[in-house]
C-alpha positions, 0 to 999 in steps of 0.5 A, spaced: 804 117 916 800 115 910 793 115 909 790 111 905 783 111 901 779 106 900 774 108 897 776 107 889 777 100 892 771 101 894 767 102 887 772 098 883 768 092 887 761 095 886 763 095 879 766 089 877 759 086 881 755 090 877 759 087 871 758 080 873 750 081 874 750 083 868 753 078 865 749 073 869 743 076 866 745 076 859 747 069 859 741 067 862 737 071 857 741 067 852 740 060 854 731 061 856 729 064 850 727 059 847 722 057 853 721 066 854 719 065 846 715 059 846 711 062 854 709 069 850 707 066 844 702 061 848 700 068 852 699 071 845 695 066 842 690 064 849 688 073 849 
């Protein structure tokens, strides 16, 4: 009989979740900021 374990599996998965958060991340980071620019000068400017 042959056990088999799952845990790399396991880990291989939180790992590619991880990756695509951080992808999501960096994607959304690229497309706002323009608008993040643009809201932190404004606060800049009013302190």
């Amino acid at each position: 009989m042959i056990i088999r374990s799952e845990k790399g599996q396991g880990l291989a998965e939180y790992a590619l979740i991880l990756a695509l958060i951080a992808i999501a991340a960096v994607l959304a980071l690229l497309f706002l900021s323009g608008a993040i620019t643009s809201i932190l000068s404004l606060i800049g400017k009013s302190l």
